[in-house]
Structures are given as C-alpha cells and as structure tokens.
N, C-alpha and C positions, 0 to 999 in steps of 0.2 A: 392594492396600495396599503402600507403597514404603516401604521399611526402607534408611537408606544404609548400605554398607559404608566406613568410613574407610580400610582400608586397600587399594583398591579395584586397585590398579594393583600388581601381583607380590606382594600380601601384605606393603607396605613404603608406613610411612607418609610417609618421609619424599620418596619417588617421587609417592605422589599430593598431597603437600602441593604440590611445584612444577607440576600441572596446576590444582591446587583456587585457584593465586594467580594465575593468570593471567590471568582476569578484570579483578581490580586494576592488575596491571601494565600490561595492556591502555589500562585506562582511562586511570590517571597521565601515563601516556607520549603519549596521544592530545590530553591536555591539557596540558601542559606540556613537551613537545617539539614535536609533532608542530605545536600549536596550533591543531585541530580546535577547530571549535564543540560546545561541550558536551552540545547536543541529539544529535549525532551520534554523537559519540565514543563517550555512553552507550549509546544505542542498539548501536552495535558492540560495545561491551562484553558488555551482554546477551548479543546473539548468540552469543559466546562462550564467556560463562556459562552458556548451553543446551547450545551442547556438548559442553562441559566435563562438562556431566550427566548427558548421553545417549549420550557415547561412551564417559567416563572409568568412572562409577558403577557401574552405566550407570541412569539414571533413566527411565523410560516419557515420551515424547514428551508425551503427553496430559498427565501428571502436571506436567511440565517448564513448558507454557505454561500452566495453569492455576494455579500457583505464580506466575507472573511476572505473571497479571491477575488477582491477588487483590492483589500487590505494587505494580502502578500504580496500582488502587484505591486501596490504603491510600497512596497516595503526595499524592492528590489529596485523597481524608479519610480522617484529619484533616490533614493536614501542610499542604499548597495552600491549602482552605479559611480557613488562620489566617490565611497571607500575603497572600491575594487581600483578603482584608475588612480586613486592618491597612494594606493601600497603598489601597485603596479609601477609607479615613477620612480619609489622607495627603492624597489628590486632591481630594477635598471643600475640606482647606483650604486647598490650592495656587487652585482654582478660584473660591473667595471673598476669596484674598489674606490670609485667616488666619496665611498659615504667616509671608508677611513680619512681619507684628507679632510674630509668635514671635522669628523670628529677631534683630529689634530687640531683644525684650528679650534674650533671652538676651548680646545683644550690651552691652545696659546694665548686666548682671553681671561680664561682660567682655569687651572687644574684641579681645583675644588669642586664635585661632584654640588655638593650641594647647590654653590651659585650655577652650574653649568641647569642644573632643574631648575632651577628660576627661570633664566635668560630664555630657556628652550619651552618648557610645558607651559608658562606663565606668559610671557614677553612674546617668541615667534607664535605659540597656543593661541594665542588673544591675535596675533594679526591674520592667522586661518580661517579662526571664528569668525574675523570681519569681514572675509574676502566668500567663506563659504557656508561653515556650519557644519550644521548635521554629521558630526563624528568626522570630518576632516582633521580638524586639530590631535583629537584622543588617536584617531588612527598612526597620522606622522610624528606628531611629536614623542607618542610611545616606543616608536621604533629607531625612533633620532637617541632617548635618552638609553637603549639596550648597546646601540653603539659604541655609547659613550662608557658600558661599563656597570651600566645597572644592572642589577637580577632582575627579571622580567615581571615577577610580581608587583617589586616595588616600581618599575618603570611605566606599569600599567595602573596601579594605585593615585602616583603622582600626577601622571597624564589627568585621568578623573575630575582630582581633587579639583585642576589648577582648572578648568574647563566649566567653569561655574561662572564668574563674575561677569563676564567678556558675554555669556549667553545671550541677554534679554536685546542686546545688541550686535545679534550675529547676524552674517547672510546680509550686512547693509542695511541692517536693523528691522528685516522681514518681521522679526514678531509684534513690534514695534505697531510697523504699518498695518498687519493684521489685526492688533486689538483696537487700534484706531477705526479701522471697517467695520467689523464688528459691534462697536459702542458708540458708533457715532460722537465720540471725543475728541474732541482738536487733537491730533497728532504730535503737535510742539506742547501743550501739558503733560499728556501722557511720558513722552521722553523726557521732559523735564521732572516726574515727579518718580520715575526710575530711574534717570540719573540723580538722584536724591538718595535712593537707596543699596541698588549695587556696587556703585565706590565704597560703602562701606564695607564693604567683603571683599571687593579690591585691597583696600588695607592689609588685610589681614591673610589673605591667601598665599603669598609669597611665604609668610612664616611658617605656616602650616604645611607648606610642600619640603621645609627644610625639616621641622619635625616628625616626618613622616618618614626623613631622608635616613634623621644623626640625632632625631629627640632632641629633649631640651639643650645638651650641652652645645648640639650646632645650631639653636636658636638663639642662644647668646652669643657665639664667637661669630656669628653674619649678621647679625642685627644690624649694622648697619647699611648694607648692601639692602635686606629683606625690605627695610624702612624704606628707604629712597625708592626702591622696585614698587612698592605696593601703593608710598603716599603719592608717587609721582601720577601714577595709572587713576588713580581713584580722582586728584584734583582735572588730569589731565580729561575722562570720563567724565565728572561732572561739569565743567568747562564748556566741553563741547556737544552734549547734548541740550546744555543750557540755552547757551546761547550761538551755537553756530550749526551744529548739523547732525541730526538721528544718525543718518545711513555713515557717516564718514568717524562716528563716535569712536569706535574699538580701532579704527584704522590710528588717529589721532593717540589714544590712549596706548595700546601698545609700543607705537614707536617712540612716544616721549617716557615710556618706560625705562623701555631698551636701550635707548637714547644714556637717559641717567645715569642705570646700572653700570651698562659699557665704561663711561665716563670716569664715574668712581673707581672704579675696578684698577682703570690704565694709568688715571693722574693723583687720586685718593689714598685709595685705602685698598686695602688687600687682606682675608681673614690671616691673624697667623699663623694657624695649624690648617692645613689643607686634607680634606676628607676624599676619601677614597674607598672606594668597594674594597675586600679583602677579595676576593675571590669575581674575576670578572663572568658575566653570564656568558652561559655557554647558547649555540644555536642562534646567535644575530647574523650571521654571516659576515661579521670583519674578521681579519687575521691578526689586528694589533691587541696586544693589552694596553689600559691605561697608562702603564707606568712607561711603555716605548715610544710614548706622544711623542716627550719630549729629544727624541733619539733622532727623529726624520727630522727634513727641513724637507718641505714639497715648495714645485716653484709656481710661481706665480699664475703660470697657464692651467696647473693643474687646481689650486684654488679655487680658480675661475670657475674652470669645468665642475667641480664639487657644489659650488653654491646657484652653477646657474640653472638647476632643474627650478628650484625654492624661487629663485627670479624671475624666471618663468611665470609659473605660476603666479605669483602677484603680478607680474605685467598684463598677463591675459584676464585673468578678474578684472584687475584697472580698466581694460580697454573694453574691456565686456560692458564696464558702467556706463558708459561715452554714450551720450541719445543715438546718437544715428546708427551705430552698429547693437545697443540693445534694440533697440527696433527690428533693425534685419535678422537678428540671434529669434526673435520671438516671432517674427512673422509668420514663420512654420509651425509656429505649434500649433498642435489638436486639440481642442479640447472636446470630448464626447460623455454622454452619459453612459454607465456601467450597465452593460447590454442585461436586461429582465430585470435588476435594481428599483422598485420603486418604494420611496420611501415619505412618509412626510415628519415634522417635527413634533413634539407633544402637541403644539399647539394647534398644530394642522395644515400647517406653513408647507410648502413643497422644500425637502430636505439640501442642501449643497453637497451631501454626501457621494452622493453618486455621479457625483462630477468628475471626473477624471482628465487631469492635464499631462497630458505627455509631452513635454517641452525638450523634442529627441536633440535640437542644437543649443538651445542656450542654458539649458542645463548644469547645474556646478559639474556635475559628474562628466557631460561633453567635453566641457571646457580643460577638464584633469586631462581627458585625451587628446584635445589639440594641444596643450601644453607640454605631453610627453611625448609627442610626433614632433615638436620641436627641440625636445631634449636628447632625442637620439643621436643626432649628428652631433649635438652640443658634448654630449658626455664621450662619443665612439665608439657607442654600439651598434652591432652589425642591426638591419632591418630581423635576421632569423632569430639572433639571439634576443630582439626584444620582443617576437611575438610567441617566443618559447619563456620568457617570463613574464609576458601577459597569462598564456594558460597557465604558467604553473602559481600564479597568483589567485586563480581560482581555485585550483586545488586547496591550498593553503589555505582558503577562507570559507570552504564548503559548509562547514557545521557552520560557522557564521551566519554565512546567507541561508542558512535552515533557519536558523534560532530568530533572526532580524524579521523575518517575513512572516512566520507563526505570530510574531509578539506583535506587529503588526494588524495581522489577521483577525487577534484579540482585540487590539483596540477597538477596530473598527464594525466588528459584534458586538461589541458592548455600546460604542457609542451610536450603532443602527437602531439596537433592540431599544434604546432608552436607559440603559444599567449603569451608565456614565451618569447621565443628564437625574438622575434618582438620587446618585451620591449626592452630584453639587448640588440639588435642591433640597433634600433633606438636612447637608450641611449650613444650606443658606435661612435655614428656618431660627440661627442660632440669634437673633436682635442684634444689641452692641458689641458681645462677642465674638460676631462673624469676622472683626476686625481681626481677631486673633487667628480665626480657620480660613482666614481669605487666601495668605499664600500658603496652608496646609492644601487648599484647593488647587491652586496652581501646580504645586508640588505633584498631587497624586496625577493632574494633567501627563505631566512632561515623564513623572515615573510610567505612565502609558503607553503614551507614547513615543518618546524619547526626542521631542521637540517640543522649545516653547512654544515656536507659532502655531501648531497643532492643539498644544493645553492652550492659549489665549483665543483661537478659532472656537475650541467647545467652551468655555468656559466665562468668555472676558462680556457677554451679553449679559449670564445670569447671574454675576460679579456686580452692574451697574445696579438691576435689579432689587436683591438682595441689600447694597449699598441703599438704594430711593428707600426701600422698606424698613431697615435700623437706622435711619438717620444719619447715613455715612458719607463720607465726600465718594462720588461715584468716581473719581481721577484717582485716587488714593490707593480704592477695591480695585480697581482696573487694575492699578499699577503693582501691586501685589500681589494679583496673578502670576505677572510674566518676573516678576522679582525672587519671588516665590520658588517660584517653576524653573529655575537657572539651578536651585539645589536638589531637583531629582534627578539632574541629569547622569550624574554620577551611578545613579542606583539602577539607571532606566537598562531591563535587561537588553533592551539594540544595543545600549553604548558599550555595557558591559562583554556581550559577544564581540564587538569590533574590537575590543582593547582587547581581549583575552586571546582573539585570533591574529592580531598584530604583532602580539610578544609572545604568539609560542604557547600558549595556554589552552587553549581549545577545549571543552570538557573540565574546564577549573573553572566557570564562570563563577558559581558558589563562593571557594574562597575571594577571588575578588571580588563578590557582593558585600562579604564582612568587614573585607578591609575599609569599604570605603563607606558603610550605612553610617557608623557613629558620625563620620565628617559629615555628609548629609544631616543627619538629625540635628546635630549640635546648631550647624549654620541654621538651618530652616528654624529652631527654637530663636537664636539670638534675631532673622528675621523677622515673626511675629510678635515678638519684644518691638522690635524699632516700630512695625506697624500700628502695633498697638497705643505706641506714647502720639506716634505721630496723628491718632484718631482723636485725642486728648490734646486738650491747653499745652499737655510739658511740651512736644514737637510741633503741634500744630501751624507753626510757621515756617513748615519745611516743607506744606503742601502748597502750590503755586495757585 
C-alpha cells in the first residue's frame, strides 16, 4: 500500500514541489519550444513522471506503471471514446456531402467567416459542452469551421479559444457536482458563485474568436453582433445558474445566445464588409469554396438531412437526462478497482484513484454511437460505407489517441505518487495571496488533465482547506478552481491532440500550443484579478 510523502525530498516542500513540476515543464517546453510531436513529447514526459515517483517519493515501480495503465485507460474511456464517435458522425457527413449543405446554410445566415466562428465554436461549442464535454465541442466544431473555409490552424485555434467559458458548466455541469462531493458545499453556492464569474469571459470570448479570425479591424466592423453573442450568454449563464438550474446552465446560455445573434443577423444588422478566407483550406473533404455557397440552392429535404446528425445528437443527450432511461443507461455500469493498484492519500485515507468506472452504455461516447446508428439512414449511408469510415476514423486520429492516453497516463502518476497533491499544497501555503494562485491551481489542474471535473476532483478539497487557513471564503476558493480550470483547457495537451487531429494537423501540436498559451495566460491573469477584488470589500458582494 503506497502512502505519498509530500515533502519527500529534505522534509521541504517547497524542494519537492520543483521535482513534482517537472513533468509539466517537461512537457510545455517539448511542445512549444522544442516543437516535438505531441505523441512523443508526452510520452517523454511520462517517462519522467515515473521517475519523478520512483526516485523523488520514492513510489514502487509496480505501483508507478500500473497507475499510468489505469491512466491510458481512462484516457481512451471515456475521453477517446467521445471523440472517435463525434468525428466518426462528422465523416459520415463529409462522406455523403452533408456537411457541404450545412455549410451553405450556415453560409445563408451569414457569409462572414467571422460571425459564422461565433455562431459555430461559441454558440453550437457551448451547447456540446452542455450536452457532453470532454473535447466534443473542440473536436466538431473545429471541423464544422474547416468546412466553412477556415485554414485549419486558425479553425483549430478558434475551436480552443471559444471552448473556455461554457467549461465549469459542461457535461450537465458534472464539474459543478464534483466540487460540490468533494467540499462538501451546498451545490447551488458553489454554481452560483461560478456563475458569478465565468459570464465574465463569456463577454468577452466572442471578441476574441473574431480577433483571432480578422484582428482588430474585424473587432470593430462586428462589435455588434460579438456584444449581443457574448452579453446575451454571460446574463443568460448567470441567470440560470442563479436561480434556476447547474445542469441545464450552458444548455439555457448557449441557445439564448444563438437565439440573439441569429436574430440580429436576419432583422438587425449585418457587418458591412464581409470577411472571408483568401485562400480556402485544403484537406476538409468538401468540394465547395466559400464563395459557391451562394451559387446552390439545396432543398429543403437535403437541409434536413445535413443538420439532422447535430439533432440527433442533442435529442439523444436530452433523452439520456430523463430519470428513468438515465437509470437504465447506468444500471450496467461496472465499477471495479484497478487490478494490483493500491493506494492511499497523503493522509492515509484509502485513495478513489483506483476506481475505475466503465459506464460501457450510458457513456457520452456510447451515446455518439447510438446517435450515429440513427444518422445513417437519416443521412443515406450504406451500413458498409459507414463502418469503412468508422475505421478509417481511427486511423485519422491514431497519434491522437497515442498522445490523449500518455498525457493521461501522466496525470495519473503524478497524482498516485503525490507530485500533484505537493504543487497544490506548496501553493496553498501562500495566506491571503492564495486568492490570487487559487484559479492558477485549477488552471495547472485541467492543463493536467484536460478536465475540470478531474482538476476540481484533485484539487477543490485542498482549495477549501487552504481557503479555512488564509481566512478566505471557502465558496469563493472552490469556485475558482473550476473558473480557473475552464482556461487551461485550451493549453491541455488531450485537447490540443484532439484539435490538431480533427483539422489535419497531427504532429503540429506545438504550433497550436503557441497559438492559443497567450489567450490562456491573459484570461487566467484577468481571472485572478476578479478573484482577487472579489476576496476584498471592492467585489465582495458578488460572493453569495
């Protein structure tokens, strides 16, 4: 039975904090300097994660790799599973030429690239995020906006970016309900004091997918469209976390987005100069260019057929939520401990790590496949052609599912050996100022593991902690965990490998690390500002 010691190196935590980061630094540096292919990099990483565990800790070798293959498990299901069968549904409609009639219409709402990345990474992004999570949104909507015309770079940058606000409230607001287990905090504070702070990056994320689109000058000629998209999402979000319901938040907030935008766009206003790629991306599998949208008229059945995989899919989530068929969906599942795994926590507690749920039917990633067993007659693909682009979906995504399940495999060496659990206590030793490293905490969480309900799982206990010790509101530090933790999602190399193998990139994960760190840093900075005031008299009445 492996018990870590935190202060593992001279009885000094702040000595084994700088072996227990190593790993991380490792990785960043491998990808964004270095500019290693992702699959590798992580892989190296691990590697050093293990020894980190077994030289620094010192963890049992045995115990060391069977933490890392309980970790690529869990990397593959559920997290792979969702994104294989979400790009799997994608290729079905690229394969029938569905996706082009999509991208007509959407093109017939508006021909301006810029608003079509709002409506699409921002607006449909946030109502994935509610229905599923875990790189659904980054997956489809990056490959909806290559259709449309993007270069795959910036289609997979955008995806990212927009894939932040809508987080702390994804999956039906699972992270939510886990930091609530966790902290033993009323459930409705905690959602209410994160819906306090993620509408504020709601605001402002719409702007920032246009500046990322066309820079400043297409920040001013949409400002109006960005404004309504973003204040709409952010009142609509704090609304209803407030006062009406965690789990239905981003469902609520997205569509009274979409809602808006749409609205303005048809009876309002319309930017006057319309943006467009010069040069359409090559390798999405449509046949159209942007500028032949407006050339076709598709009819009405074919419309149908293009958006009804996307309806689907939100029907089946919907229905998946209904008590009596989530019941049946979970009555199967297994849960077992991770065969020879034994672990306990610093304290001595018997560990949840090695718990293992394989929830093979009610699964987001299941549900992608009864969703896309109903879209095959929907769209009119033969049964053989869609199980020849199920396989060849895995091909496509191979170095993906290398890279997801190594980083994976990290995490959960680092959080067995104790080399997590050192950071956040080392960090939590800062007093008053821990206000400020609270969501730097959550942050390095989700940069982990590339989930918040995973950073709020390891982190939202020693967050309340910390909170009782600096004389902090423990609802506050909680909540800026998972507030936090919605801006590394971007940088988190899963999400990164998912995006990078959705548009074509594969072996680029580096350059899309760059693209998207400064938006990361910059939000996560203006976050710990808001945390910080709101620790303080200036906000302090914006804590429930």
């Amino acid at each position: 039975m492996y018990q870590p010691v935190l202060d593992a190196v001279s009885g000094s935590l702040g000595l084994t904090a700088l072996f227990a980061a190593l790993p991380l630094a490792a990785l960043f540096v491998l990808l964004g300097v270095v500019r290693m292919r992702a699959w590798l990099a992580a892989l190296l990483s691990l590697l050093i994660a293990v020894l980190v565990a077994v030289l620094v800790y010192p963890m049992p070798v045995g115990q060391a790799l069977l933490a890392a293959s309980e970790g690529a498990a869990f990397g593959f299901f559920p997290i792979l599973w969702i994104v294989i069968n979400a790009i799997w549904v994608y290729n079905m409609t690229v394969e029938t030429g569905h996706f082009d009639v999509l991208r007509r219409s959407f093109a017939r709402v508006s021909d301006d690239q810029r608003i079509q990345g709002v409506i699409i990474a921002f607006c449909f992004g946030a109502l994935l995020e509610a229905l599923a999570g875990f790189g659904t949104p980054v997956a489809i909507t990056s490959v909806m906006l290559i259709a449309l015309g993007f270069r795959p770079l910036k289609a997979a940058t955008v995806a990212l970016v927009a894939n932040t606000a809508p987080v702390a409230f994804g999956a039906l607001a699972t992270p939510i309900t886990t930091l609530a287990t966790v902290t033993n905090l009323p459930i409705d504070d905690l959602a209410a004091m994160v819906g306090r702070q993620t509408p504020l990056l709601g605001v402002f994320v719409p702007m920032a997918l246009v500046l990322i689109i066309d820079g400043t000058r297409g920040v001013r000629q949409t400002l109006p469209a960005t404004a309504v998209c973003g204040i709409t999402f952010g009142l609509a979000q704090f609304a209803t976390s407030n006062y009406f319901s965690a789990p239905l938040t981003d469902i609520v907030a997205a569509l009274v987005s979409a809602a808006a935008t749409v609205l303005l766009l048809l009876r309002v206003w319309h930017p006057a100069h319309t943006y467009v790629e010069a040069v359409p991306a090559s390798g999405s599998g449509t046949s159209d260019t942007p500028e032949s949208a407006e050339d076709k008229r598709d009819s009405s059945r074919e419309v149908f057929r293009a958006y009804a995989p996307y309806g689907v899919i939100i029907a089946v989530f919907a229905l998946a939520q209904i008590p009596v068929l989530k019941s049946a969906l979970t009555s199967v599942t297994k849960t077992f401990t991770w065969p020879g795994l034994h672990l306990l926590t610093a304290s001595g507690k018997p560990s949840t790590l090695p718990l293992f749920k394989f929830d093979w039917l009610g699964a987001a990633g299941s549900l992608l496949i009864i969703a896309g067993l109903i879209t095959i007659p929907l769209i009119g693909i033969s049964a053989r052609r869609a199980w020849a682009a199920y396989l060849a979906t895995y091909r496509q995504l191979a170095a993906a599912i290398l890279t997801v399940m190594a980083v994976l495999a990290l995490a959960y060496v680092m959080n067995a050996s104790g080399q997590t659990a050192t950071l956040g206590t080392w960090m939590a030793g800062a007093g008053a100022f821990f206000a400020v490293l609270s969501p730097i905490l959550g942050w390095i969480g989700v940069a982990v593991t590339g989930s918040d309900t995973s950073s709020n799982s390891l982190f939202g206990a020693l967050q309340v902690a910390a909170a009782q010790q600096a004389g902090l509101d423990p609802v506050l530090m909680a909540a800026a965990n998972s507030s936090g933790g919605v801006l590394g999602k971007m940088v988190s190399p899963q999400n990164l490998a998912i995006a990078a193998a959705a548009v074509g990139m594969s072996g680029k994960e580096g350059d899309l690390f760059r693209k998207v760190l400064l938006w990361s840093v910059v939000f996560l900075a203006l976050m710990c500002v808001l945390v910080l005031l709101q620790s303080t008299p200036v906000l302090s009445w914006m804590v429930p």
